[in-house]
N, C-alpha and C positions, 0 to 999 in steps of 0.2 A: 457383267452382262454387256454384248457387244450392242450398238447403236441399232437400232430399227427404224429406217425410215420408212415404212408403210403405214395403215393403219392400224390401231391395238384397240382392240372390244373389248371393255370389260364392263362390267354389271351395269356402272354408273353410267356411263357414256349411251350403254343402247335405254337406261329407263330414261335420261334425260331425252334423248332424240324423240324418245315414243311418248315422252308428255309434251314436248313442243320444240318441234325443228330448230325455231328462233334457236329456243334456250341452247339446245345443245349446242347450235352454232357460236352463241358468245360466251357460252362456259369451256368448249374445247377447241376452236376455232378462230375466233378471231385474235390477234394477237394484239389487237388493243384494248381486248377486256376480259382474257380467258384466268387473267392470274390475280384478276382487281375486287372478286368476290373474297364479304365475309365469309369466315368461319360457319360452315352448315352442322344446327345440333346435331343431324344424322350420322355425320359425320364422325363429328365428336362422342356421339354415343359407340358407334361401331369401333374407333379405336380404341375406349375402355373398354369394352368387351374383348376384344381380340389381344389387347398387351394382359389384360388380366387372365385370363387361358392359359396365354406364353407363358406366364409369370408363376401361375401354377400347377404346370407342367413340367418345371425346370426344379420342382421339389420332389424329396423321395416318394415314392407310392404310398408309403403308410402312414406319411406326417400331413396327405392333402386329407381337408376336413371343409364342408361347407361354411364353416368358420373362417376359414382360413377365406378360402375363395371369398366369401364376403368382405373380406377387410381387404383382400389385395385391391377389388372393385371398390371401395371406399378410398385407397388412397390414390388409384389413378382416376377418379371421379375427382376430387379434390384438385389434382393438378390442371385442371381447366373448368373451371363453371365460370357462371355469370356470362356474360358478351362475349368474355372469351373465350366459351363455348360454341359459340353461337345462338346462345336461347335466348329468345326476345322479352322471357319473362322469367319469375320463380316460379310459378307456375308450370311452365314449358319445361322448365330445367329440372320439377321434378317428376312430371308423366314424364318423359326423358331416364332417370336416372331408376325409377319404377320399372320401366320397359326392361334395361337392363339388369335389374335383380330376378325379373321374370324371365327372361332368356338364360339366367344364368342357374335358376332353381332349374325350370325345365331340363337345363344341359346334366342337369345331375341327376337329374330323374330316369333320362332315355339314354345315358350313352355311361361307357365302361370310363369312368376316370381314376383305376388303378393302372393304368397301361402304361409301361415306361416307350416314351413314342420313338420312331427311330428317327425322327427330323422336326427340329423345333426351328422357328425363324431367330435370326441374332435379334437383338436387343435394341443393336445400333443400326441407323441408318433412318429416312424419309418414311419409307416405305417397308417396314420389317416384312419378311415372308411376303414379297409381292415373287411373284412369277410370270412368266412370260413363257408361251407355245407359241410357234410360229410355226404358219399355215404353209405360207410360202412367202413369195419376195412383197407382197403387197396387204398381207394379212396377219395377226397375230392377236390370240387371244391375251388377256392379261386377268390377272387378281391376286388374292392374298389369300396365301396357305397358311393356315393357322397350324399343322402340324403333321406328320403322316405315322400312321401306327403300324408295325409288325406283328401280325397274327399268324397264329399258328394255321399247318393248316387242315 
């Protein structure tokens, strides 16, 4: 992805602005404290949900099983809890890890997960399935594509 110097929107950036100017400005902004914040559980919660999807989406259609999908969430839940999560308590870390069994029943409740997708994000990288639209020379949207499906039509 070629360099964009304007500016990139994406989800985080405009909730932080819209709960408190300050914040957004020292979390995206200022260059002597944008990079010096702990680990956000939100954070941490959204990347186990989203590498667990990738994770079991990248399996045949007929070996994915709510089973499965829980345990893939069980082991990337495991690669970060405690502080290095960001959760301030066990507590926190587990309404946290709850939330994502609940977003993840839900996902199996309302959407097709026999679909072989026709774009998964790689594995590797900061930002897996991050995207970027550019508006024009001073604007571009940004986020993470968790996948894109081929339906018939």
């Amino acid at each position: 992805m070629a360099y964009f110097s304007g500016f990139i929107a994406t989800p985080t950036k405009i909730r932080n602005f819209l709960e408190c100017p300050k914040k957004y400005f020292f979390y995206h902004v200022n260059p002597q404290t944008k990079r010096l914040f702990p680990e956000k559980s939100y954070f941490t919660l959204g990347h186990h949900v989203h590498n667990t999807l990738r994770d079991f989406f990248v399996q045949e259609a007929n070996a994915r099983t709510e089973e499965m999908l829980m345990g893939l969430f069980e082991t990337a839940w495991q690669s970060q809890v405690g502080i290095a999560g960001g959760f301030k308590t066990p507590q926190e870390e587990t309404e946290f890890k709850e939330r994502g069994v609940a977003m993840l029943k839900r996902f199996l409740e309302t959407e097709n997960w026999t679909v072989t997708p026709r774009y998964l994000p790689e594995k590797e990288g900061e930002f897996p399935g991050y995207q970027q639209a550019t508006v024009d020379s001073e604007l571009a949207f940004g986020g993470i594509v968790d996948r894109i499906d081929e339906e018939p039509d």
